[in-house]
Structures are given as C-alpha cells and as structure tokens.
C-alpha positions in Angstrom: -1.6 15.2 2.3 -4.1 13.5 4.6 -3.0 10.2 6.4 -5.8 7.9 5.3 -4.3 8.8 2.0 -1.6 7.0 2.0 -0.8 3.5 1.8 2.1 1.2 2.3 2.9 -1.8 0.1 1.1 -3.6 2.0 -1.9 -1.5 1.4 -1.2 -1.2 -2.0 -1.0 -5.0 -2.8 -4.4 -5.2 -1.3 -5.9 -2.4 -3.3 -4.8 -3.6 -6.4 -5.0 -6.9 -5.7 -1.8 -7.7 -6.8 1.1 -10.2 -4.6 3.7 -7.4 -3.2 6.6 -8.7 -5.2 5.0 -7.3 -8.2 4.4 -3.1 -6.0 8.4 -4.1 -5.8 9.0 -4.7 -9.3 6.9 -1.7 -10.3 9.3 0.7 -8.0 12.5 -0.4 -10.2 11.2 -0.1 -13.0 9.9 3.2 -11.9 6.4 2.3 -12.9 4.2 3.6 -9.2 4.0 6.9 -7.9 5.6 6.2 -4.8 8.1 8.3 -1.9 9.9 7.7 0.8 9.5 8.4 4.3 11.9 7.3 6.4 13.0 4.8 4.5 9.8 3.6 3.5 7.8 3.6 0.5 4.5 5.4 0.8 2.0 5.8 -2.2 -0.6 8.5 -2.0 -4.3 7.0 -2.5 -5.6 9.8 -5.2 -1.7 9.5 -7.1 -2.5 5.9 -7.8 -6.0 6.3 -8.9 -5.0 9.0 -11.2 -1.8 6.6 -12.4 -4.5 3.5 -13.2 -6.9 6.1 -14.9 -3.8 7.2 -17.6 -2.3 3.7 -17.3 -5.8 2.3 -18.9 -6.2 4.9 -21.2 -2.9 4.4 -23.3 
C-alpha cells in the first residue's frame, strides 16, 4: 500500500466529483471500498478505480 494511494473523503469527493454527504451515504449502504485507520475512513486509489470500472459495467 503506497501513501499517495490513498485518499480521504475529502479526496474522494473531489475525485469523483461528488458533495461528501453522498462518499457518507455510500459507506452505509456499504457501496465504497473503504477502511479504517484510526478511526478514519481511507479509500485506496486503484480499489476505487477498479469499483467504478465493475460499477459501469453492470
């Protein structure tokens, strides 16, 4: 796992160019590849790329 891999919700908002209630809505229903570190949610820059590629295929 490399660093500039990962993003925050934050980071994610921005990449998908969504408004970060909706990253928070997507973690309880589940939806994101996400952990925690620390208390905080982390998503891994090559899981979400892979999650959008399957999402748009089904």
């Amino acid at each position: 796992m490399y660093r500039e891999d990962l993003m925050t919700i934050e980071d994610l908002a921005k990449y998908l160019k969504v408004k970060k209630r909706t990253i928070y809505d997507w973690l309880k229903k589940g939806k994101v590849p996400a952990f925690k570190i620390v208390g905080q949610w982390r998503f891994r820059r090559t899981k979400i790329d892979t999650w959008l590629d399957s999402d748009i295929s089904h």
